[in-house]
C-alpha positions as CSV (number, residue, x, y, z in Angstrom):
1,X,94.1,126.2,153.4
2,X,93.3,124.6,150.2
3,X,91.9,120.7,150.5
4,X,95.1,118.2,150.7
5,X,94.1,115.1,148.8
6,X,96.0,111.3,149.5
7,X,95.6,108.2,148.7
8,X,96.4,105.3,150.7
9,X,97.4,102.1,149.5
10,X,96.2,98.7,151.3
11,X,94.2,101.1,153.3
12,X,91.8,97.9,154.3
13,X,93.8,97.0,157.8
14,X,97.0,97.2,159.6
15,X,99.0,100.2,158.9
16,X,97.0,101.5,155.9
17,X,94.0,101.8,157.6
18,X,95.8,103.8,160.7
19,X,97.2,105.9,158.2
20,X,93.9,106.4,156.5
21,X,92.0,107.6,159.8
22,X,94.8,109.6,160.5
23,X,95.2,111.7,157.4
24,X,91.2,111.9,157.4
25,X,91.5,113.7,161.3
26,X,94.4,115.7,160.0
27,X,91.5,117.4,157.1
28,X,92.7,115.7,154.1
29,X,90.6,113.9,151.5
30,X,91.7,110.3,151.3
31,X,91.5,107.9,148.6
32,X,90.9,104.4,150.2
33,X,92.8,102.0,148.1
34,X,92.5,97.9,148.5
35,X,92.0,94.6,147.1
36,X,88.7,94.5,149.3
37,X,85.8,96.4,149.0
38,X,84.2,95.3,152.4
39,X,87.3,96.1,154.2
40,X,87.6,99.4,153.0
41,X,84.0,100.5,154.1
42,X,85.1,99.1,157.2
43,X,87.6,102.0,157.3
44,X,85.3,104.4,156.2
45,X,83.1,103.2,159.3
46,X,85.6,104.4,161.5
47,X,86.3,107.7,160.6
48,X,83.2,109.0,161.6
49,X,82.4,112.4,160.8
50,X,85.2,112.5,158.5
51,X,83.6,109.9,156.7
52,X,82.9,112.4,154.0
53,X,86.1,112.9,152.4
54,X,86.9,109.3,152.2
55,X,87.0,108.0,148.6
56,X,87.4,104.1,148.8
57,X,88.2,102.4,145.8
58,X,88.8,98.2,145.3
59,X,92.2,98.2,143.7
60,X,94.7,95.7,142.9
61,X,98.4,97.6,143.1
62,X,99.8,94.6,141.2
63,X,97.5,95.0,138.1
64,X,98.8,97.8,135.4
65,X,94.6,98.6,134.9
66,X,93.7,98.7,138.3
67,X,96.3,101.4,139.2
68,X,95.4,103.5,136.1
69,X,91.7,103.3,137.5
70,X,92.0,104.2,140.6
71,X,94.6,107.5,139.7
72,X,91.9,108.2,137.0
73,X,89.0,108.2,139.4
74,X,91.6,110.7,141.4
75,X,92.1,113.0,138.5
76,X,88.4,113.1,138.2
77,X,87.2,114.1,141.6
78,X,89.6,116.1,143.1
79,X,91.9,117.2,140.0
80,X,95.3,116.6,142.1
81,X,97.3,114.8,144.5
82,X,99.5,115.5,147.4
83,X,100.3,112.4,148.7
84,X,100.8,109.1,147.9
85,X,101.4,106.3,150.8
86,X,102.9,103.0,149.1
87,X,101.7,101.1,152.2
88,X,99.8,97.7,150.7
89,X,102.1,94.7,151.0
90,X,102.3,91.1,151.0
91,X,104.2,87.9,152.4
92,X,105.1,84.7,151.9
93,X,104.7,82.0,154.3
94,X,107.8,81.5,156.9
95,X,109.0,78.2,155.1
96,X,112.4,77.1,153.8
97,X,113.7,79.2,151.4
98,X,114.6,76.4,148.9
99,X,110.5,75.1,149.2
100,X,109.5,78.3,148.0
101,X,107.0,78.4,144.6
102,X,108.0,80.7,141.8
103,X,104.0,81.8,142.7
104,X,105.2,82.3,146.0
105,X,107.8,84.7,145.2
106,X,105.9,86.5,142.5
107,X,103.1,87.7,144.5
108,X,105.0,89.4,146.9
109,X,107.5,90.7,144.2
110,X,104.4,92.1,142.5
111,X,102.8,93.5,145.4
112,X,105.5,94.7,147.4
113,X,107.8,96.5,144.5
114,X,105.6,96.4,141.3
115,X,103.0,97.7,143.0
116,X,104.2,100.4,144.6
117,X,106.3,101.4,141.2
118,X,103.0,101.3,139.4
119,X,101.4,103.3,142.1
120,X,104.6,105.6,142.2
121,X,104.3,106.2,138.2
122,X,100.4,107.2,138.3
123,X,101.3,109.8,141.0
124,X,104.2,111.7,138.7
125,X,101.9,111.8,136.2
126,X,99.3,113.7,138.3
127,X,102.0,115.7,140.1
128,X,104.1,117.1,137.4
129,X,100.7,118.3,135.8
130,X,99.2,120.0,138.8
131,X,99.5,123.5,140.1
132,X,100.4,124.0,142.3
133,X,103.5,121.6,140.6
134,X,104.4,119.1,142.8
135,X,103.7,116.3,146.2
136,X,105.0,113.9,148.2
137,X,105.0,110.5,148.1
138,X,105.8,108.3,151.1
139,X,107.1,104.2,150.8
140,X,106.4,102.3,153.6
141,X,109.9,100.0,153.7
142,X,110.2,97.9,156.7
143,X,113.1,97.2,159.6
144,X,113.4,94.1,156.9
145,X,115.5,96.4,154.2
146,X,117.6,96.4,156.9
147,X,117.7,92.8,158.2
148,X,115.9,89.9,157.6
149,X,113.9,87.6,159.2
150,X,114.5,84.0,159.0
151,X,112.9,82.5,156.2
152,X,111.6,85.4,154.5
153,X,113.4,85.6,151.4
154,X,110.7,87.8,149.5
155,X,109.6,89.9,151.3
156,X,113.0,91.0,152.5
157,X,114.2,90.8,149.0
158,X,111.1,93.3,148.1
159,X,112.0,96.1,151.0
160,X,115.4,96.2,149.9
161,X,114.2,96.9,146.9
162,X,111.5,99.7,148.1
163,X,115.2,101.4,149.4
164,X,115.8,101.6,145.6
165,X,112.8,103.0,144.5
166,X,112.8,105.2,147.1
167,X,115.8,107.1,146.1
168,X,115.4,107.0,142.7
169,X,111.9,108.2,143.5
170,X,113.5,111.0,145.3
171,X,116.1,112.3,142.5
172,X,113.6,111.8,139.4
173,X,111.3,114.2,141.4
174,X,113.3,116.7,142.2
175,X,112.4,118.1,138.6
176,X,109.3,117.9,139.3
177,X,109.2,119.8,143.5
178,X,108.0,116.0,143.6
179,X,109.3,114.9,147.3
180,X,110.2,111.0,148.0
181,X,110.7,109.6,151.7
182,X,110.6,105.8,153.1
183,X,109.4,105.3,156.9
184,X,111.0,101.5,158.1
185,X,108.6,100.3,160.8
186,X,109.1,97.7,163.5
187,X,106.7,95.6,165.3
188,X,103.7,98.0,165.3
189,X,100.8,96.2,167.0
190,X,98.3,95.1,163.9
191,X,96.9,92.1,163.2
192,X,99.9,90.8,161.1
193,X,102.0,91.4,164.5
194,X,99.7,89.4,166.5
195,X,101.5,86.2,166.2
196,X,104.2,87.9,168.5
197,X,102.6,87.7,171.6
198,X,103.3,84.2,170.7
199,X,106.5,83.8,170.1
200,X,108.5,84.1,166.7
201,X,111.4,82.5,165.3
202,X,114.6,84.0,165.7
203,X,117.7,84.3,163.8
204,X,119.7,81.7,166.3
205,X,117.0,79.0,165.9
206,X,114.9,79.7,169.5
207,X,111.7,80.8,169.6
208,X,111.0,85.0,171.4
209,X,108.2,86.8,172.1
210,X,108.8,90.0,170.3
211,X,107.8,93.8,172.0
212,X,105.4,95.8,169.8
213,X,104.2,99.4,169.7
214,X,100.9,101.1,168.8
215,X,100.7,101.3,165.5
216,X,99.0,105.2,165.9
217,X,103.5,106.1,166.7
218,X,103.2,105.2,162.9
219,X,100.3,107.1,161.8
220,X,101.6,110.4,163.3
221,X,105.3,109.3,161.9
222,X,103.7,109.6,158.8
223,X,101.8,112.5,159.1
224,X,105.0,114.4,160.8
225,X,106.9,113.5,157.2
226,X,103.3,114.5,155.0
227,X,103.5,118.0,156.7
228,X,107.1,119.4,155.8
229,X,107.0,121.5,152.9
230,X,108.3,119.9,149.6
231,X,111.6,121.7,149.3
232,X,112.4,119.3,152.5
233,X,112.0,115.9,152.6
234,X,112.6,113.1,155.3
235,X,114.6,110.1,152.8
236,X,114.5,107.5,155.8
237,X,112.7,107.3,159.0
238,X,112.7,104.0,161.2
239,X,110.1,103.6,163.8
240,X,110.3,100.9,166.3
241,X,109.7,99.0,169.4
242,X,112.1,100.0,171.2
243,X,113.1,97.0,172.4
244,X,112.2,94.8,169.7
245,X,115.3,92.6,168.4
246,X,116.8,94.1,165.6
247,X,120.0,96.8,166.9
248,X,122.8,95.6,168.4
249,X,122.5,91.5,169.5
250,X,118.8,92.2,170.4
């Protein structure tokens, strides 16, 4: 089998870093992608004696030279890519929609979609190139481009938008055996989830403790969608607590 190369955006905590351990077991060479240097060598810590195929790189998604950095230092070393995770992502605090800074709104639009469109550019450029032609590149959307939460305008304004990208992703690759999927998560346990165990606010005013699920359900989610050959593609996958509040009435 010839060396599978990803890279892994926001690959620091959370999600991303789950990912990242997970694609590093599965034999891949990852490229560790983050605003932090410190918490990426934290993730490299915990791989272990796959330690060696990790590639972490400080990276700001939402700056144009960052992203061409980071793909360049790909081209470089390994000379392709099969996978791209759009996974680093950003929020805005839980406040009134109307007391919301234009800053506010900007990050996370910047982060969120920009981010993961400039991330999603770089990686055509490298796929169409390569030969073998072709990869896979997988957004991670959110139960939020379903349904909101209260009070969070941007970022569910941003994973709506991800639902865009991610099927126009899907047909502008086609041309290229360039395969596009979305995974919608809900309520995996990571340290942004933490405050559940608290309580959150809920769409009817009250105050719930939410239900959450390990966040490795995600990591072998994703690496169920990474393994299908590219002339089949997963478009949409959600993943969930299963009883978290989001079908039905909750």
């Amino acid at each position: 089998m010839k060396p599978r190369i990803a890279i892994v955006t926001g690959a620091g905590s959370g999600i991303g870093r789950a990912v990242a351990l997970g694609l590093l077991r599965d034999s891949y060479s990852v490229v560790l992608a983050g605003r932090r240097q410190d918490a990426l060598a934290q993730t490299v810590a915990q791989a272990g004696s796959d330690r060696s195929r990790a590639l972490a790189v400080a990276t700001d998604v939402a700056d144009p030279g960052s992203v061409q950095h980071v793909f360049e230092k790909i081209r470089e070393k390994f000379g392709r890519l099969d996978l791209l995770f759009n996974n680093a992502g950003s929020g805005a605090p839980a406040i009134p929609l109307e007391d919301l800074t234009f800053e506010q709104w900007r990050k996370v639009i910047d982060v969120n979609l920009t981010g993961a469109f400039l991330c999603t550019q770089w990686a055509f450029r490298l796929m169409k190139e390569q030969k073998p032609r072709g990869g896979r590149i997988i957004n991670n959307g959110s139960i939020s481009a379903h349904t909101p939460r209260p009070n969070s305008a941007p970022y569910t304004a941003s994973k709506h938008a991800i639902t865009g990208l991610t099927r126009s992703t899907a047909l502008d690759g086609r041309k290229y055996d360039i395969a596009c999927g979305q995974i919608d998560i809900g309520n995996a346990a990571t340290e942004m989830t933490a405050r559940m165990k608290e309580g959150v606010p809920q769409a009817h005013g009250a105050m719930a403790i939410e239900p959450t699920m390990d966040v490795d359900n995600v990591t072998r989610a994703v690496l169920y969608m990474a393994s299908l050959p590219l002339d089949t593609n997963v478009l949409f996958l959600t993943v969930m607590a299963t009883k978290m509040p989001f079908v039905g009435r909750g």
